[in-house]
C-alpha positions in Angstrom: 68.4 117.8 44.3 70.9 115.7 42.5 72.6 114.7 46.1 68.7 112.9 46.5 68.7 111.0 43.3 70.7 108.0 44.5 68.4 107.8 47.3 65.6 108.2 45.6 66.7 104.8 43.3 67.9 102.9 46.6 64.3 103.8 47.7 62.8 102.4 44.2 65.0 99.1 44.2 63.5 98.8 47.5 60.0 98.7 46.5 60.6 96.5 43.6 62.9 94.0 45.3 59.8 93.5 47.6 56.9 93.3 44.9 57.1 89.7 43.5 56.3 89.0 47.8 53.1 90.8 47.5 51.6 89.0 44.5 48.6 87.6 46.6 47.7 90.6 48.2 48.0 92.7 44.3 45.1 89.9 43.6 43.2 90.5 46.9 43.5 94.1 45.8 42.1 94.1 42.3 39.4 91.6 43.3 38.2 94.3 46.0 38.1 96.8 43.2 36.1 94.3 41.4 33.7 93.2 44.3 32.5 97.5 44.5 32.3 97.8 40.8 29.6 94.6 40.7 28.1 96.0 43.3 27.5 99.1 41.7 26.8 97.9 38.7 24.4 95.1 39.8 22.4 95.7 42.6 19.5 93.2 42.6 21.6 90.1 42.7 25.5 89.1 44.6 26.3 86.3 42.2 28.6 87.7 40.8 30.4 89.6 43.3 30.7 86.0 45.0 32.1 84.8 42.1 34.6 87.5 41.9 35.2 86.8 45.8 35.8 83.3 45.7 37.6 83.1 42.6 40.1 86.0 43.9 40.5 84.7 46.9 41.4 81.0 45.4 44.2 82.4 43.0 45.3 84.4 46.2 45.8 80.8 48.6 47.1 79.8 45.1 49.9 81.9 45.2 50.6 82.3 48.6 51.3 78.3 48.3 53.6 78.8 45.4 55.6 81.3 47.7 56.4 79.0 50.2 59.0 77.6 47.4 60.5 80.8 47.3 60.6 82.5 50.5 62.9 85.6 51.2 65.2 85.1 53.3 65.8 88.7 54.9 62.9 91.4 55.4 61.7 93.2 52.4 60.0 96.7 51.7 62.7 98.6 54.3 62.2 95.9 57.2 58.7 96.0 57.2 57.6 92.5 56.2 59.4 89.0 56.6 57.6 87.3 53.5 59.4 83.3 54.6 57.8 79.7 54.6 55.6 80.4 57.7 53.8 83.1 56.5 53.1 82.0 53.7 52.0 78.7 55.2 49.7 80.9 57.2 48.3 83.2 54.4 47.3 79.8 51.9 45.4 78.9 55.7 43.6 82.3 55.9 42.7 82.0 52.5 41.1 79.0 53.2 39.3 80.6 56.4 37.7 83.0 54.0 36.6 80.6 51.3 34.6 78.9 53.8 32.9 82.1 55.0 32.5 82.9 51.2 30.2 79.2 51.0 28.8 80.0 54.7 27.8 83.3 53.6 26.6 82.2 50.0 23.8 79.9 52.3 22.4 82.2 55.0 19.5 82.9 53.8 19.1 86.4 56.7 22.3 87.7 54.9 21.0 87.0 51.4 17.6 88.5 51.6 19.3 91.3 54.2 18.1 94.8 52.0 22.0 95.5 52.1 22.9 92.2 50.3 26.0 90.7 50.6 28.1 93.0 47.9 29.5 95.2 51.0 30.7 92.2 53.2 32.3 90.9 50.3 34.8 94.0 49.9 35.2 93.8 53.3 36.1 90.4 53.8 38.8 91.0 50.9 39.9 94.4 52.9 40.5 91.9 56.5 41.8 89.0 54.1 44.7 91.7 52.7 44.9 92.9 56.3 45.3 89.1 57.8 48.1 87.9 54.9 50.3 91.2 56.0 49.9 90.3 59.7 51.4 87.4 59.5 54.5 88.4 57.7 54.9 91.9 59.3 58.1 92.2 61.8 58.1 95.6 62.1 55.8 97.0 64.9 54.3 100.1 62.5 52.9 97.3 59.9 51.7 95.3 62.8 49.7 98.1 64.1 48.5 99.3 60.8 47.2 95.3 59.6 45.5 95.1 63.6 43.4 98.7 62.8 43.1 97.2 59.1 41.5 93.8 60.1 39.5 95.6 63.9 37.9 98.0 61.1 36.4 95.5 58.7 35.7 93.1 61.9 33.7 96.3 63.2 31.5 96.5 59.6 31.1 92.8 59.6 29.5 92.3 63.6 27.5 95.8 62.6 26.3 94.6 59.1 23.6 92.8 60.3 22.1 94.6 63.1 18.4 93.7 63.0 17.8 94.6 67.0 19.1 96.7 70.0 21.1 93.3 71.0 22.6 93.2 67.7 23.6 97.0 67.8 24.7 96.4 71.3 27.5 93.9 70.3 28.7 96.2 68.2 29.0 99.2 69.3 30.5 97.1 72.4 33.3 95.5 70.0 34.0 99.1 68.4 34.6 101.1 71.8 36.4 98.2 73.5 38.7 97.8 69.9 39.2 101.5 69.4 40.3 101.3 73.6 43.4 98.7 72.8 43.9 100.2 70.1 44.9 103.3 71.7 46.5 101.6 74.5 48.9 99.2 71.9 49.7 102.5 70.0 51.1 104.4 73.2 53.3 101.4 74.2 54.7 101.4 71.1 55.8 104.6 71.9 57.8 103.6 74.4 59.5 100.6 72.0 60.4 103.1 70.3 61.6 105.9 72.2 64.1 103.4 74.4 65.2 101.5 71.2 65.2 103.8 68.2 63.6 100.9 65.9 60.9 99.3 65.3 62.0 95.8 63.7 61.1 93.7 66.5 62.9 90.5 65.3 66.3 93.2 64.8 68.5 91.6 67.7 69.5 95.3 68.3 65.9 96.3 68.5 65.6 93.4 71.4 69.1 94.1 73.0 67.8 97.8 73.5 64.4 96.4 74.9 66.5 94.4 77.5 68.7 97.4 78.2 64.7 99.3 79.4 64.1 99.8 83.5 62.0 96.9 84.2 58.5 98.7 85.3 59.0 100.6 82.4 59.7 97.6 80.4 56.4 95.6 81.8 54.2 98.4 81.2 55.2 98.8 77.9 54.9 95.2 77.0 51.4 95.1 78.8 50.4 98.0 76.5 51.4 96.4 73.4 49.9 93.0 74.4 46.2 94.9 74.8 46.1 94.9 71.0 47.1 91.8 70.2 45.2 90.2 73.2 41.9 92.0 71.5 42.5 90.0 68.3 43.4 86.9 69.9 40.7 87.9 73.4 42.5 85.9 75.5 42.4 86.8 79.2 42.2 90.1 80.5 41.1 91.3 77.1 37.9 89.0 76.2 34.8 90.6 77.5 33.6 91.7 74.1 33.9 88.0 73.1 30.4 86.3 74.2 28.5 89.6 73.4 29.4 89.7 69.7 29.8 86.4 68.9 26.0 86.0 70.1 25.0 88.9 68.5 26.8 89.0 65.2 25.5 86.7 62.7 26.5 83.5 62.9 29.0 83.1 59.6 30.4 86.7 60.6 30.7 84.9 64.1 32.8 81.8 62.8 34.9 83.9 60.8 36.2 86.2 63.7 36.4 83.1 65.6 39.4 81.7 63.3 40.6 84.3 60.9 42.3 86.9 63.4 43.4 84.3 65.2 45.8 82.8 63.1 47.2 86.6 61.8 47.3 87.7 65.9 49.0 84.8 67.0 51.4 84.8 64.1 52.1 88.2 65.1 53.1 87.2 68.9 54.8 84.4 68.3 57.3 86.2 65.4 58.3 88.6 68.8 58.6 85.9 71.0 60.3 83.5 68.5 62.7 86.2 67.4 64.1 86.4 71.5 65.2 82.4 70.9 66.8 83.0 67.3 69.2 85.5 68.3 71.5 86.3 71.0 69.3 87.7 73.5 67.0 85.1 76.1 63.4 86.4 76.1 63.2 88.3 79.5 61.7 86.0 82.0 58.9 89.0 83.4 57.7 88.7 79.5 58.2 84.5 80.2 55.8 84.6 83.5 53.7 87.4 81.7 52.6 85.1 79.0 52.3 81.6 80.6 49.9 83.7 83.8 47.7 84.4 80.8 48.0 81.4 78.8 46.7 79.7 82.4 43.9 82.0 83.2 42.5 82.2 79.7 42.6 78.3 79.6 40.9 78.4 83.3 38.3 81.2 82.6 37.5 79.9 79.5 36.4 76.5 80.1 34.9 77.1 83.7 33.2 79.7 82.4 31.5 77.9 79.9 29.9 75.3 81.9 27.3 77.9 82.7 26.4 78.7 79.3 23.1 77.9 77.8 23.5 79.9 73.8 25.4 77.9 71.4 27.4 80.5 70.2 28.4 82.0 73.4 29.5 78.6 75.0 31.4 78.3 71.8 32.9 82.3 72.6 34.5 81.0 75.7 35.7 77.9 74.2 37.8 79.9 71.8 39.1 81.9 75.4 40.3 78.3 76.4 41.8 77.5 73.0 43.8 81.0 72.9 45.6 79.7 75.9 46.5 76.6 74.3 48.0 78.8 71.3 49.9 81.2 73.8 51.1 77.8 75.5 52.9 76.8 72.0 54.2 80.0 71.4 56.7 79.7 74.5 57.7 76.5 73.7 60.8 75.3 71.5 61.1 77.5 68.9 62.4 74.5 66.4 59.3 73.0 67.0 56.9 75.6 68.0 55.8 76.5 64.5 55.0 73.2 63.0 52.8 72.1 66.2 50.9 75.9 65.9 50.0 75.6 62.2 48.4 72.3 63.2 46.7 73.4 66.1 45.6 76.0 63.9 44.1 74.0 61.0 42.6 71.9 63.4 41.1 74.7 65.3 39.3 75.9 61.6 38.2 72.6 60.8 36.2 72.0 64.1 35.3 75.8 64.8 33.7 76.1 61.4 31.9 72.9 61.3 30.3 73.5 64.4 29.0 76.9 63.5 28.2 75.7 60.2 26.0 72.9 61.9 24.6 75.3 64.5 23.6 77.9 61.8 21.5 74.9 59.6 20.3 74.1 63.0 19.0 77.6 64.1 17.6 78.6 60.1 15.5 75.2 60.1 14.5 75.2 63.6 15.2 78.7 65.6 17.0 77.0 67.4 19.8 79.1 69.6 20.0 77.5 73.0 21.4 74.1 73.8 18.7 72.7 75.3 16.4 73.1 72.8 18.6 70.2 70.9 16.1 67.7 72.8 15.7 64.8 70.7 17.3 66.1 67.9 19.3 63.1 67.3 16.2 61.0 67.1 14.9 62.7 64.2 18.4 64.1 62.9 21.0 61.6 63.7 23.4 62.1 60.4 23.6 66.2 61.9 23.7 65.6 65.4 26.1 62.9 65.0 28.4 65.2 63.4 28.0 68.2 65.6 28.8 65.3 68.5 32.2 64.3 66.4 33.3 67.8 66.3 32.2 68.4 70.0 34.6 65.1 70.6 37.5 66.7 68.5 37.5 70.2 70.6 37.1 68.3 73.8 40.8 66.3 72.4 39.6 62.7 72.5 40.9 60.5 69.5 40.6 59.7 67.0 40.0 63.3 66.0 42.4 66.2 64.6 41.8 67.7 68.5 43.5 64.8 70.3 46.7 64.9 67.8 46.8 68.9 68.4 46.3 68.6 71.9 49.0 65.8 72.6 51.6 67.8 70.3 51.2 70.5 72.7 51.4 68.5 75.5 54.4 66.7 74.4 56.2 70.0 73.6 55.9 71.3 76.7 56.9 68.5 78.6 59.8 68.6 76.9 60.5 72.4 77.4 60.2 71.3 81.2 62.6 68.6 80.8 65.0 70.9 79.0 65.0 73.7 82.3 62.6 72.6 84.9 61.2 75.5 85.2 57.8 75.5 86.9 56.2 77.2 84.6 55.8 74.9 82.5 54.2 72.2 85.1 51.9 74.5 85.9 50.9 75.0 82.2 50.9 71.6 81.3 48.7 70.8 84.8 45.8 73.6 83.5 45.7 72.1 79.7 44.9 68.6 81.4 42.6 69.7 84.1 41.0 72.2 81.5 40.6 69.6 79.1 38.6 67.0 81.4 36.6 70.5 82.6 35.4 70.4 78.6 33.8 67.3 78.9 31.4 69.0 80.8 30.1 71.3 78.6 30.9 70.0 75.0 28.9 66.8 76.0 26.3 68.7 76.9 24.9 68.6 73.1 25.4 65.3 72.5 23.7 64.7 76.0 20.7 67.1 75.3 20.4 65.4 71.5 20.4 61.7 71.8 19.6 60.8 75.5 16.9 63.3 76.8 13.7 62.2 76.6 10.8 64.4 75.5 7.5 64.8 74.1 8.1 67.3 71.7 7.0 66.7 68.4 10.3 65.4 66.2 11.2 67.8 63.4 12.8 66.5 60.3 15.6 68.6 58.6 14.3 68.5 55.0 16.5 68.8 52.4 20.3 68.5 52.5 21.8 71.8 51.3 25.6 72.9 50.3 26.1 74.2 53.6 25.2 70.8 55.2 27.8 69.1 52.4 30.7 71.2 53.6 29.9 70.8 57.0 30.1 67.2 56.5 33.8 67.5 54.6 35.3 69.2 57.4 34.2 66.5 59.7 35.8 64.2 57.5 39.1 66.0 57.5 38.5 65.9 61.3 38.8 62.2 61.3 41.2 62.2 58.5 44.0 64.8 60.2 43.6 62.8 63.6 44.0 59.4 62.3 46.6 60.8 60.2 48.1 63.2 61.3 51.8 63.1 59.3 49.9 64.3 56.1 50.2 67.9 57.5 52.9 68.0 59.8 55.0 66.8 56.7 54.0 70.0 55.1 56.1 71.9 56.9 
C-alpha cells in the first residue's frame, strides 16, 4: 500500500495543477444544477431558470476570456486537455453561440407555451455548452470522443424536444440512428490509433510518428473511421444526409444552434490533429492531405448545387452550412501560422449571419406561417426594414462586400493561394477553383429571397409585421456587426 502513496499524490497534483483551467466549465456545472432545481421547484413559469442560464453562461464567456491571459502552455489533467489561447478564444465564442439561443429561445412563443416548457432545454443546453468548451481544448482522442457523445446526446434531446408531428419525430429519430452509427464507427477506428501507437495524445509527435510508421490501407481506413464522427458534427460530405431533415424539422432556434455551436467545437477538434502534423517533426501524410481537400471540394460542390433546388428556408439554409464546412476544412490545411486566426473569423462571421438569418426567418414564420421561400412575395413592400436585413445577411453568406462574408471569404482565399505559391501543389488550385465557382453558384439561390421579396409582383394582400419584439432588436445588432466586422475587419483579427 505504501509503494502507491506517491502515486496516489502525483495523481492528486495532477488534478489540481489542471483545476484553475476548468473554472468555466465548474460554472457551467453548478448552473446546470441550478437550471433542474428551478425546474423542480417552479414549474408554471422558466424565468428564472433563463435567468440562471444566461447569467451562468455570461460569467462562463467571462472567464473563458480571462484565460486567454493565462493559457497553459503544456496539456493538463494527464494529457487530456490543451487549455492555450485558442481554445479559449473558441469557448468565450461558444458562449456567445449559446447566449443567443438563450434570447432566441426566450421569444419563441411554440417553445414557451410547449407543455414541457423550456426548463429541460435549458440543462441541456448547459450539458452541450460544457461538452463544446472541452472539445475544443481536448488533444487526447478519449476526451474527444467522450465531449462528441456528450454534445450528439443533448443535440438528440434538443431536435426531439419539440416533436409536435410524425415529421418532427422523423428528424429525429433520423439524427439519433445516423449519430449513434458514426459514433460506433469513430470509436472502432480509434481502436486502431491506438493499438498501432500505444497513445492517445494526438498532438504527442510520438503518437503521430507511430501513425506514420501504420501500413497505409490500414492507416486510411482508420483515419476514415475516425473522420465519420467528426464529419457528423461538422456534416460535411459523405456524412450530411441527416442535415436537411432535422434542421427542417427541429425547431427553428434548436435549428440555428446546431447550425453554429458544434461547428466551432468539431472543427476545433480537426484542425488541433491536423495542425499538430505542421508543429512537429512529422509532415501530415499526404493520403490524409488528398483525403481532406476531396471532401472540403465535394461538400463545397454538393452543398451549393444542391441548394438551388431548394424551396424551405431552413433546408436551403442546411445545405448552405454543407458548403460552408468545406470552406472551414479548406482553412484547416492551410498554413498553420495563419490558419487559426483566419478560422476564428470565419467562424464569428459564420454565427453572426447564420443566426440572424434564422432569427429573421423564425419572426417571419411565427407572424406569417411562413416556411417556403416563395411565400416571401411582396414581403419587402410591406416589410422593407426585415427583408432588407434578411437581404444583407443573404449578401454577407453569398461573400460580396462590404459584409463580414466577403473579408472571411477573401482571407481564405488569400491563404490558400499562398499555400500554392509555397508548394504548387494542385491541390490547392483545385480548392481555390471550387470556393470561387461555388461562390458565384450562391448567388443563385441566396438571391432568391431578396428576388421573391422586393421584385415579384403579386396580388396578395400585404401583411404588416406589427410590433417590433427583442428578437427582431437582436436580429438587427448582428446585422450591424455584419457590416461592422466587414468594413472593419482588423477589430477582430487583432484579437488574436
Amino acid at each position: 500500500m505504501r509503494a502507491y502513496i506517491p502515486q496516489i499524490s502525483n495523481l492528486l497534483n495532477g488534478v489540481w495543477e489542471g483545476l484553475p483551467f476548468l473554472l468555466p466549465e465548474f460554472i457551467l456545472t453548478i448552473t446546470f444544477l441550478m437550471t433542474i432545481f428551478s425546474g423542480i421547484a417552479r414549474k408554471e413559469k422558466s424565468t428564472l431558470t433563463w435567468c440562471f442560464t444566461f447569467i451562468g453562461i455570461t460569467l462562463a464567456g467571462i472567464t473563458a476570456v480571462m484565460q486567454r491571459f493565462s493559457p497553459a502552455v503544456e496539456p493538463v489533467f494527464f494529457g487530456m486537455i490543451l487549455p492555450d489561447t485558442h481554445g479559449a478564444t473558441l469557448k468565450a465564442l461558444v458562449s456567445v453561440v449559446c447566449l443567443l439561443f438563450c434570447v432566441f429561445v426566450y421569444y419563441n412563443q411554440p417553445l414557451r407555451k410547449h407543455p414541457k416548457k423550456i426548463d429541460d432545454l435549458l440543462s441541456v443546453l448547459l450539458a452541450i455548452h460544457i461538452g463544446l468548451n472541452l472539445m475544443v481544448v481536448a488533444v487526447n482522442w478519449l476526451m474527444a470522443y467522450i465531449t462528441i457523445e456528450m454534445v450528439s446526446i443533448g443535440s438528440y434531446i434538443m431536435v426531439a424536444y419539440l416533436s409536435r408531428n410524425n415529421k418532427q419525430s422523423e428528424a429525429a429519430m433520423k439524427y439519433v440512428l445516423f449519430g449513434t452509427v458514426c459514433s460506433a464507427i469513430m470509436l472502432y477506428g480509434l481502436s486502431f490509433f491506438y493499438g498501432y501507437t500505444g497513445s492517445l495524445n494526438f498532438v504527442d509527435p510520438k503518437h503521430l510518428a507511430s501513425l506514420m510508421s501504420m501500413p497505409l490501407p490500414v492507416f486510411i481506413v482508420a483515419a476514415l473511421f475516425v473522420l465519420t464522427g467528426i464529419g457528423f458534427k461538422l456534416s460535411f460530405v459523405p456524412f450530411h444526409f441527416w442535415s436537411p431533415d432535422v434542421y427542417q424539422g427541429a425547431a427553428t432556434p434548436v435549428t440555428a444552434f446546431l447550425s453554429t455551436a458544434p461547428k466551432v467545437g468539431a472543427i476545433m477538434l480537426l484542425g488541433r490533429f491536423v495542425l499538430a502534423w505542421s508543429q512537429s517533426t512529422v509532415a501530415l501524410p499526404m493520403p490524409l492531405f488528398y483525403l481532406l481537400a476531396v471532401i472540403a471540394i465535394i461538400s463545397m460542390l454538393l452543398g451549393n448545387l444542391v441548394a438551388i433546388r431548394q424551396s424551405n428556408m431552413k433546408r436551403m439554409m442546411a445545405y448552405s452550412s454543407i458548403g460552408h464546412t468545406g470552406f472551414l476544412v479548406m482553412i484547416i490545411l492551410t498554413d498553420a501560422e495563419r490558419s487559426f486566426p483566419i478560422l476564428f473569423f470565419f467562424l464569428v462571421s459564420y454565427v453572426v449571419m447564420n443566426m440572424g438569418v434564422f432569427m429573421l426567418a423564425d419572426y417571419l414564420e411565427e407572424k406569417f406561417g411562413f416556411t417556403e421561400i416563395t411565400q416571401y412575395e411582396g414581403l419587402g413592400r410591406s416589410n422593407p426594414l426585415i427583408m432588407g436585413v434578411l437581404t444583407l445577411f443573404m449578401v454577407s453568406l453569398v461573400g460580396l462586400p462590404p459584409t463580414v462574408g466577403f473579408v472571411a471569404k477573401l482571407l481564405t482565399f488569400s491563404a490558400v493561394l499562398n499555400a500554392y505559391e509555397s508548394n504548387a501543389n494542385p491541390a490547392w488550385l483545385f480548392l481555390l477553383i471550387t470556393g470561387a465557382i461555388t461562390t458565384v453558384v450562391a448567388l443563385f439561390f441566396y438571391f432568391k429571397i431578396p428576388l421573391q421579396a422586393f421584385l415579384k409582383n403579386t396580388n396578395m394582400e400585404p401583411k404588416q409585421s406589427g410590433t417590433m419584439n427583442g428578437l427582431l432588436i437582436v436580429a438587427f445588432l448582428l446585422c450591424l456587426l455584419t457590416l461592422l466586422f466587414g468594413i472593419f475587419p482588423a477589430f477582430l483579427l487583432d484579437l488574436l
